[in-house]
Structure formats: structure tokens, C-alpha cells
PAMAR-272335 format. One record per residue (C-alpha): z, x, y. Coordinates in steps of 0.25 Angstrom, whole numbers, padded with zeros to 4 digits, always signed. Layout:
N
ZXY/...
This chain:
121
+0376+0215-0073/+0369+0213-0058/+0361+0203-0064/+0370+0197-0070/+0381+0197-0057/+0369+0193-0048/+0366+0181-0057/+0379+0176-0058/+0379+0177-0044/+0368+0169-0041/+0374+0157-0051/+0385+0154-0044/+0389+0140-0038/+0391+0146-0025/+0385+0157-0017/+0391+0166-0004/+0386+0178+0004/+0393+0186-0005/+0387+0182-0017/+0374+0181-0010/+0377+0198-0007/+0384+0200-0022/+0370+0194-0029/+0361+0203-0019/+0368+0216-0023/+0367+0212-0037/+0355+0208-0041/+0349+0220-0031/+0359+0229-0039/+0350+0223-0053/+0338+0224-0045/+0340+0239-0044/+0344+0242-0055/+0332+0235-0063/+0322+0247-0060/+0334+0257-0064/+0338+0250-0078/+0322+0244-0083/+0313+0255-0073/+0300+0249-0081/+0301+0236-0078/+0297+0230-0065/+0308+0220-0056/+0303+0206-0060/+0301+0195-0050/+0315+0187-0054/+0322+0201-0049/+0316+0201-0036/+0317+0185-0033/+0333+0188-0040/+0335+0198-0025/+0330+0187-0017/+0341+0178-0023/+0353+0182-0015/+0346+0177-0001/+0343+0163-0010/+0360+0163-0011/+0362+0165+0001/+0351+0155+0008/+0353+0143-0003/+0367+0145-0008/+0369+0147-0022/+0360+0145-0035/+0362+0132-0041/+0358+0126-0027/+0343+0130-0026/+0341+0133-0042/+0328+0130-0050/+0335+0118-0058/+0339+0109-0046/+0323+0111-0041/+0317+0109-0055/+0323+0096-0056/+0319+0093-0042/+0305+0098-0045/+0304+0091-0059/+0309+0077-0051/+0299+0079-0042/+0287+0082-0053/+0291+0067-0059/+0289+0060-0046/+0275+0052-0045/+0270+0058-0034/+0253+0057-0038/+0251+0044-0030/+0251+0034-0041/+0259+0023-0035/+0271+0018-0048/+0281+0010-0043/+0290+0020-0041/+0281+0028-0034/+0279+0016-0024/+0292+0014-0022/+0291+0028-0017/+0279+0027-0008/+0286+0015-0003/+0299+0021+0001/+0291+0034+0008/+0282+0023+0016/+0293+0015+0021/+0303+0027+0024/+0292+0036+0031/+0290+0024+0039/+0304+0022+0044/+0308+0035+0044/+0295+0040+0051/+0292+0052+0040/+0281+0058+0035/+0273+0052+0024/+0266+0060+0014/+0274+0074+0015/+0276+0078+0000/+0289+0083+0001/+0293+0071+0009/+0288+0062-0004/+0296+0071-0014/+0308+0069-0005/+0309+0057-0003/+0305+0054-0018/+0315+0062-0024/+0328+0056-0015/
């Protein structure tokens, strides 16, 4: 039932110090009592990263903001763009735009993360 508490915890739409201490004191209460219930079997590495997540709450707020889903489709957006220097149209256009606001706006050109940027906005 720690589990399940902590879990439900960590779903919510909304995260506060006190949820942030209630999920700390549950899931280290499952922690413990791992060895005690299954003494042959060793902690895995989802129950160690699972003590971490309490200071996640508490640092990014709840879940649903920072969760896999929203980042794979950023990453999966990201993965479809051209970006091996063949010049389509659509990709010039792109090239075009970068040029043309790094010269007005004085930014650097050729920064990755600045191309992935601007790209995806």
C-alpha cells in the first residue's frame, strides 16, 4: 500500500511541500520494507531512481509537467526535421530565416541548440 500511496502521490495535478514530504516517507517506508518482504532479491535501479523523486516534485513542480510524453514528442518532432544539409525548399526557407534574424539580432550562427530552436517555434 506504500507503493501504491506514493504513486498516486506523484500523479496528482498539483504538488506542495507536504505532498513532496508524504511521498518521501512512503516510498522510503516501501523501500525498507523491500529487503524485509523479498530478502533474495536485490533493490532494482527504478526503486533507487523512485527515492530520488521526491526532490524532482519539489524542484519541477508536479509530474505531468516534466513527464516522458511531452519530451518524446518534442524529441520525435525534432527527429522529422531535415537537418543533414541538403537544401529542400522548406529547409531554405529555414536557413534564410536564421541568416537574416542572426543578422539583425546579432546572434550566434551555427549553435545547434539555437537551429533546433528557432526551428521548432
Amino acid at each position: 500500500m506504500d507503493l501504491i500511496t506514493a504513486v498516486h502521490i506523484t500523479n496528482m495535478r498539483v504538488s506542495s511541500k507536504n505532498q513532496v514530504q508524504a511521498y518521501n516517507l512512503y516510498i522510503s517506508r516501501y523501500a525498507s520494507a523491500l529487503s524485509t518482504l523479498f530478502p533474495d532479491v536485490s533493490i532494482k535501479l527504478t526503486v533507487h531512481a523512485a527515492l530520488h523523486h521526491g526532490d524532482i516534485m519539489d524542484l519541477f513542480g508536479p509530474v505531468h509537467s516534466h513527464s516522458a510524453p511531452f519530451y518524446e514528442r518534442y524529441i520525435y518532432f525534432l527527429q522529422r526535421l531535415n537537418t543533414n544539409k541538403k537544401l529542400g525548399a522548406y529547409l531554405l526557407h529555414i536557413n534564410l530565416y536564421l541568416l537574416l534574424t542572426s543578422l539583425f539580432l546579432s546572434l550566434p550562427t551555427g549553435d545547434l541548440e539555437t537551429t533546433f530552436m528557432k526551428v521548432s517555434c
